[in-house]
C-alpha positions as CSV (number, residue, x, y, z in Angstrom):
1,X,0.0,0.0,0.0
2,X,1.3,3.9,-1.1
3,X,-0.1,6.9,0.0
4,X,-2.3,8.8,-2.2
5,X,-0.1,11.9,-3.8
6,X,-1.6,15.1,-3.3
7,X,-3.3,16.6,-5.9
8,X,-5.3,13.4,-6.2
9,X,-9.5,13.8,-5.8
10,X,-11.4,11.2,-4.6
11,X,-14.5,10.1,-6.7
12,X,-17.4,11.5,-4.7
13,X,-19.3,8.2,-5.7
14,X,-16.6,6.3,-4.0
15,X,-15.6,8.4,-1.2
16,X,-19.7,8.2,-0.1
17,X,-20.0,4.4,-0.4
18,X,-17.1,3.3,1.2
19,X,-14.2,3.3,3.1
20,X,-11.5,3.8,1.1
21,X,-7.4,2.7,1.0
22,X,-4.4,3.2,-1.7
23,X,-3.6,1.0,-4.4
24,X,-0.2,0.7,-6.0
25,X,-0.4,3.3,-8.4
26,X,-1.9,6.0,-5.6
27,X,-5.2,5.7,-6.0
28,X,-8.1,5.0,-3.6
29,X,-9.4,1.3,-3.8
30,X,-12.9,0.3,-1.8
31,X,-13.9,-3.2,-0.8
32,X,-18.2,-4.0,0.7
33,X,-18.9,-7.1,2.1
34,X,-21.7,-7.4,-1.2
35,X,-23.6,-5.3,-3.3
36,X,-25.9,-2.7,-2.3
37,X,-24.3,-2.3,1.3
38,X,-22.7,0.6,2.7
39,X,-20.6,0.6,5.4
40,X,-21.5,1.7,8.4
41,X,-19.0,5.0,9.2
42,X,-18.0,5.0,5.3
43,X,-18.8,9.0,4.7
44,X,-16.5,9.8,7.9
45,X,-13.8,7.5,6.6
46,X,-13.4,9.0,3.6
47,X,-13.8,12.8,4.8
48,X,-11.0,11.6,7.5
49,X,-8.3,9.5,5.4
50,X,-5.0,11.3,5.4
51,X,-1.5,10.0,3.4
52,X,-0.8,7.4,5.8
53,X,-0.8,3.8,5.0
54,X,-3.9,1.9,5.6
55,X,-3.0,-2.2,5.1
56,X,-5.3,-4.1,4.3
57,X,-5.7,-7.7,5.2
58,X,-5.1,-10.3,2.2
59,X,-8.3,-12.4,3.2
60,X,-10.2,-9.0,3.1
61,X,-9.0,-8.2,-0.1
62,X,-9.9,-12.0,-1.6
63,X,-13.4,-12.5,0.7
64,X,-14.2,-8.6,0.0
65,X,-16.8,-7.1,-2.6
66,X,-15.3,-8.7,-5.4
67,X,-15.0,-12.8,-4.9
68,X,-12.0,-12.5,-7.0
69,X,-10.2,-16.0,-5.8
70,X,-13.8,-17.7,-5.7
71,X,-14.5,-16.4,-9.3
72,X,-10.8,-17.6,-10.7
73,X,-11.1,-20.8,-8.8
74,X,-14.7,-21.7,-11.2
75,X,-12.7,-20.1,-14.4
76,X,-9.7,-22.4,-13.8
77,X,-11.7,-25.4,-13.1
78,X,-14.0,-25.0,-16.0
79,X,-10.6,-24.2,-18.0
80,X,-9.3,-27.4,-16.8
81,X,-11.9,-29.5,-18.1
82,X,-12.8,-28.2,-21.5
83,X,-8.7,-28.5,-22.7
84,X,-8.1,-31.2,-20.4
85,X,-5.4,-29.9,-18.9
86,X,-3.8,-27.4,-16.6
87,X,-4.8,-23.5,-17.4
88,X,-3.3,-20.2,-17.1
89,X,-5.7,-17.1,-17.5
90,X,-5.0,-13.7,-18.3
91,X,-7.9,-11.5,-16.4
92,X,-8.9,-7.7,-16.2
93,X,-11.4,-6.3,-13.7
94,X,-13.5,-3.5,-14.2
95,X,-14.8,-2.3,-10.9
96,X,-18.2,-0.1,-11.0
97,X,-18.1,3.5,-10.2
98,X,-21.5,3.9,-8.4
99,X,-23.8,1.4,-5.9
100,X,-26.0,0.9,-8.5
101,X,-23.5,-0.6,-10.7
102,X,-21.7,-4.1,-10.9
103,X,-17.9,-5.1,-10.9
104,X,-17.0,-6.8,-14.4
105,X,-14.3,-9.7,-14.4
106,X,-13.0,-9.6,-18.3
107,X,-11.7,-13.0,-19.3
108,X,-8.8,-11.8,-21.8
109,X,-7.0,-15.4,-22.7
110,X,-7.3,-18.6,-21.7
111,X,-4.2,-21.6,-22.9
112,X,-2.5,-24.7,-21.7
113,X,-0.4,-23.7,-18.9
114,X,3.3,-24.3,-20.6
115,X,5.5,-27.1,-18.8
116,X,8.9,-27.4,-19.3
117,X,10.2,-30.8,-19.1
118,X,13.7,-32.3,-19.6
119,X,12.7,-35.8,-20.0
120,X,14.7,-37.4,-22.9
121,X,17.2,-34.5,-23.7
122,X,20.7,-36.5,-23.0
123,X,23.4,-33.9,-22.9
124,X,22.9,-30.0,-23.3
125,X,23.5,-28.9,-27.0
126,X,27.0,-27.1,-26.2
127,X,28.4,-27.6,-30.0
128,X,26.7,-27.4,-32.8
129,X,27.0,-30.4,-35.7
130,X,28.4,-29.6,-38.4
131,X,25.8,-30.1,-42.1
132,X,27.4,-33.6,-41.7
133,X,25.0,-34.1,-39.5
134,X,22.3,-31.2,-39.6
135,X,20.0,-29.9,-41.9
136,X,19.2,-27.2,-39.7
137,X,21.3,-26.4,-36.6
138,X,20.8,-22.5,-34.5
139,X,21.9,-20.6,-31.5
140,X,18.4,-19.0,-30.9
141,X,16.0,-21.7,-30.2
142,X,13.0,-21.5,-28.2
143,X,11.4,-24.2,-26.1
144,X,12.8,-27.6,-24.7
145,X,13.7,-31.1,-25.2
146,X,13.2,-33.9,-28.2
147,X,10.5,-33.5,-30.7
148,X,9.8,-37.1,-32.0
149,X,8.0,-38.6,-34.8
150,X,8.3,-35.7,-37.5
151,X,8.9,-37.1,-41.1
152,X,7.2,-34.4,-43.1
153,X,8.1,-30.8,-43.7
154,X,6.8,-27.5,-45.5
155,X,9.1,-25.0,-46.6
156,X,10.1,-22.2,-49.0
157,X,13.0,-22.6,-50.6
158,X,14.8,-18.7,-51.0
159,X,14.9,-19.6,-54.9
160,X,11.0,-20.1,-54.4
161,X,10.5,-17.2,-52.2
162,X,8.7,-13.9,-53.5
163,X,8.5,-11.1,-52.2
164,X,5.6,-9.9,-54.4
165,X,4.0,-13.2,-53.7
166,X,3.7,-13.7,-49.9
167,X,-0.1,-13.7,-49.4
168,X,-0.4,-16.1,-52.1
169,X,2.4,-18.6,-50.6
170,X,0.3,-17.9,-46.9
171,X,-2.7,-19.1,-48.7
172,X,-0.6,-22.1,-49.6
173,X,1.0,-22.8,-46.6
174,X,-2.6,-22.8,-44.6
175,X,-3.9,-25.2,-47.2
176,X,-1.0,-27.6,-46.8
177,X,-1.0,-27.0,-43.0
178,X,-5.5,-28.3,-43.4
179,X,-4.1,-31.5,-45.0
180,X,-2.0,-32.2,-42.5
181,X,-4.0,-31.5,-39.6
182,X,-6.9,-33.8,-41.0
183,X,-4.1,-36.7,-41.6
184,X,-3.0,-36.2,-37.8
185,X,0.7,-35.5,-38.6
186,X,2.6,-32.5,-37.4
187,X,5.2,-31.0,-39.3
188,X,8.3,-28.6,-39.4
189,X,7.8,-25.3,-41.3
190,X,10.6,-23.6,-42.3
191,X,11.0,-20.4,-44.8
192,X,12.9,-17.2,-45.1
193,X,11.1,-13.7,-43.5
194,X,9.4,-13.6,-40.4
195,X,7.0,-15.6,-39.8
196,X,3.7,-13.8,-39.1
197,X,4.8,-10.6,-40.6
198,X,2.3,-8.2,-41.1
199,X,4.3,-6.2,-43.5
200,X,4.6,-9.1,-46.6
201,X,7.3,-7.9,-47.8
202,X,9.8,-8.7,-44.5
203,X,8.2,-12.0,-44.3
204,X,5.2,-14.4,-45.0
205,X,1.8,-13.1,-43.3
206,X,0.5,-16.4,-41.7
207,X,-1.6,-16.1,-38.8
208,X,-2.0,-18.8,-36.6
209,X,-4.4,-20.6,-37.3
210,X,-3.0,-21.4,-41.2
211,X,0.6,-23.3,-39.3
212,X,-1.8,-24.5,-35.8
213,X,-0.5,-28.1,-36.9
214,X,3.1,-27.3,-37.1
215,X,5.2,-28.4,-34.0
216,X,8.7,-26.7,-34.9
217,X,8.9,-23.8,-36.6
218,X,12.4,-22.3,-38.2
219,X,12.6,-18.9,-39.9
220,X,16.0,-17.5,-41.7
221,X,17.1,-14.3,-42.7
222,X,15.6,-13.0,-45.5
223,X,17.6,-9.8,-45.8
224,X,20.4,-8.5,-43.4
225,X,18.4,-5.8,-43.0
226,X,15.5,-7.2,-41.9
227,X,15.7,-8.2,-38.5
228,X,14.8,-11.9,-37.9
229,X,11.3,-12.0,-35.4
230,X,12.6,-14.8,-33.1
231,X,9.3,-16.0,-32.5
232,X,7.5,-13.0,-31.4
233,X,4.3,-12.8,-33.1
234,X,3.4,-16.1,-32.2
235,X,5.4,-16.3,-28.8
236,X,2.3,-17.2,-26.7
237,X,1.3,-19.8,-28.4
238,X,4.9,-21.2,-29.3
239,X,5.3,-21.3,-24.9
240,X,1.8,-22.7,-24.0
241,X,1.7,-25.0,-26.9
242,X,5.3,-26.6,-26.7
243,X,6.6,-25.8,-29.8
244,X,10.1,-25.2,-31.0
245,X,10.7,-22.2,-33.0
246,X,14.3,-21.3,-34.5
247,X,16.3,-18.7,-36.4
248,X,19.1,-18.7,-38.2
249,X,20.8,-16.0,-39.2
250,X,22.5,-15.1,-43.2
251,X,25.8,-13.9,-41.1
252,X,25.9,-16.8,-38.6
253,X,25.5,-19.5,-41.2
254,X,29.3,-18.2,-42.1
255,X,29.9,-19.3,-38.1
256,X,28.4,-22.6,-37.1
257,X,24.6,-21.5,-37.8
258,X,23.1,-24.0,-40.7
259,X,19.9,-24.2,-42.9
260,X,20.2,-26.4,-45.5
261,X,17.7,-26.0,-48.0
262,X,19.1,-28.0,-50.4
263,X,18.7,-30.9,-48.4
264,X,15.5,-30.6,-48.2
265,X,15.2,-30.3,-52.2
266,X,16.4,-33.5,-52.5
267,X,13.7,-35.2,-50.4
268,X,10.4,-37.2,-51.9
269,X,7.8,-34.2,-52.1
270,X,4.4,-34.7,-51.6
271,X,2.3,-33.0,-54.5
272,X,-0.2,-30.6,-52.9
273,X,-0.9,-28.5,-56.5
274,X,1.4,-25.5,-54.9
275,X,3.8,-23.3,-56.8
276,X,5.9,-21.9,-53.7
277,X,5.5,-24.0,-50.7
278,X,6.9,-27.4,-51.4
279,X,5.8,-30.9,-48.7
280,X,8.5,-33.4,-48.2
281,X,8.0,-36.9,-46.4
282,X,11.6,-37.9,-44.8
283,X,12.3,-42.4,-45.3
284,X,12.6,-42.3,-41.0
285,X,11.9,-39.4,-38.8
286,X,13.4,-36.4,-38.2
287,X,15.7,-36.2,-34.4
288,X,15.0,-33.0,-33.8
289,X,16.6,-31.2,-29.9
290,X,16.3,-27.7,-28.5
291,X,18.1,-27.3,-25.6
292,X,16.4,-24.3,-23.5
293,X,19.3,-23.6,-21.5
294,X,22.2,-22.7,-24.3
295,X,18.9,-21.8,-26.4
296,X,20.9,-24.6,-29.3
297,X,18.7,-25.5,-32.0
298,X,19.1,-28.6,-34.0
299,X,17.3,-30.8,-37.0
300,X,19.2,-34.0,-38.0
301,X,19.1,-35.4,-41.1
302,X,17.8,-38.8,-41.4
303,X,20.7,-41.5,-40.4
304,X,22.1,-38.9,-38.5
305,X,21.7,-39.6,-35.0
306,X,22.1,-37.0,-32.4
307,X,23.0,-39.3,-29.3
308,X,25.9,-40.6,-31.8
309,X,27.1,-37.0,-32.3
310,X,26.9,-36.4,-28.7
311,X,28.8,-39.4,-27.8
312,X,31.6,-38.8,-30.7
313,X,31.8,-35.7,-29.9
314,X,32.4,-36.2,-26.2
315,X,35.0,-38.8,-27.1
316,X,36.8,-36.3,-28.9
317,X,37.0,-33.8,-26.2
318,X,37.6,-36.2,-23.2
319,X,40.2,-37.7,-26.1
320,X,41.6,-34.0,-26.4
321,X,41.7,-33.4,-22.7
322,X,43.9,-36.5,-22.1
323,X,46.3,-35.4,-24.3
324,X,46.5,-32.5,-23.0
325,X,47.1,-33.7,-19.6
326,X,49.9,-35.8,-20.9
327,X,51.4,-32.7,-22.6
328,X,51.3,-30.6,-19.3
């Protein structure tokens, strides 16, 4: 609790209804035992309030006027049930100005509450493989852990992409993304621009419901002077959902960032009548492993396993290390 600055008025509504107290900001908060009352000694409460700090109890403030916690408590149950899983809402409160008048409780969004789990993630992704090994590999990844049974991906190939054409390969991409999502199979979407862009010509204007079935989404750099989106216009859902989402870069693929498109060209494609996005079915499923604490990104390619990197590559180092020992 603050005390009110000076300079601020109280709402004569408010000051006669209630006794009043300071919110965070300064302002004058009220809480009745229910609607309609007026508490006894309110007028002379307000007419008496000076700058000092009046605390209010936390059962007070949950039990008062507004049955906040009892109200949250039904929304998070009822949440619970219809998605069949744990919720996290995002609430506003609009509180009435007069007697008369009722409280409103706006419910804003409602998702999945977003679990992090390191189940099945061997080794932290501390070096990146090399496009021995990758078809995609990044140092800004978002989300956590093995993404399993993936054999099909959309993308746009930068020879395919155009500029001039970016509704019409969103158009695309949603009906591909329909054919999927009736089929049961998730994907990986990957294309140059930023995904979700609402300007078409720094990337391809999807919303979310046209890549809903995708379960790892990778952008690259379309232009170095466009600045890759990192997820952003679809960070909510990529964290409540647990997706993977990531980025590489035109400068870093010069360092140890890869996205190799031309892989992907020589893949089995999947003829969905398109003329931008291409669908490719991979012989044996992708192994695909963000690690959410170096925020390392990678996509194997098929016969390229990443527990046999891992294990090579520790070899090597522990291999290095003795030598070094000896040296010293």
């Amino acid at each position: 609790m603050v005390p009110r600055p000076a300079g601020i008025s109280l709402a004569p509504e408010a000051a006669r209804a209630v006794p009043l107290t300071s919110d965070v900001h300064g302002e004058r908060v009220v809480f009745k035992p229910k609607y309609g009352e007026v508490v006894p000694g309110a007028e002379e409460a307000a007419a008496g309030a000076g700058p000092e700090l009046q605390p209010v109890p936390l059962p007070r403030v949950l039990a008062g006027e507004v049955p906040l916690a009892k109200a949250l408590s039904f929304l998070l149950r009822l949440g619970s049930a219809g998605l069949g899983c744990p919720v996290e809402l995002e609430f506003a409160v609009r509180a009435r100005q007069t007697a008369g008048e009722r409280h409103q409780l706006h419910l804003l969004q409602i998702r999945p509450q977003a679990q992090v789990s390191r189940d099945g993630l061997t080794d932290n992704v501390r070096f990146l493989p090399s496009a021995e090994y990758a078809a995609v590999a990044s140092t800004r990844a978002l989300g956590h852990g093995r993404f399993e049974g993936i054999s099909d991906v959309v993308y746009v190939s930068p020879e395919r992409f155009d500029v001039g054409q970016t509704e019409a390969i969103a158009a695309e991409i949603s009906r591909v993304n329909a054919a999927l999502h009736a089929e049961g199979r998730k994907y990986l979407l990957m294309a140059p621009g930023r995904w979700g862009s609402k300007d078409a010509a720094t990337g391809i204007p999807v919303t979310w419901p046209d890549i809903d079935n995708s379960a790892i989404i990778i952008e690259t750099s379309l232009d170095k002077h466009i600045p890759i989106s990192q997820g952003s216009h679809f960070f909510q859902n990529i964290i409540s959902f647990g997706l993977g989402y990531m980025t590489v870069s035109a400068e870093e693929t010069k360092q140890s960032e890869i996205a190799d498109y031309a892989f992907w060209d020589t893949q089995r494609a999947v003829s969905h009548d398109t003329q931008f996005v291409r669908h490719i079915q991979t012989e044996a499923p992708l192994e695909i492993v963000v690690d959410g604490t170096s925020r390392h990104g990678v996509v194997m390619k098929p016969g390229k396993g990443f527990d046999v990197y891992v294990s090579q590559l520790n070899a090597f180092m522990a291999l290095a290390g003795d030598q070094s020992g000896s040296a010293s």
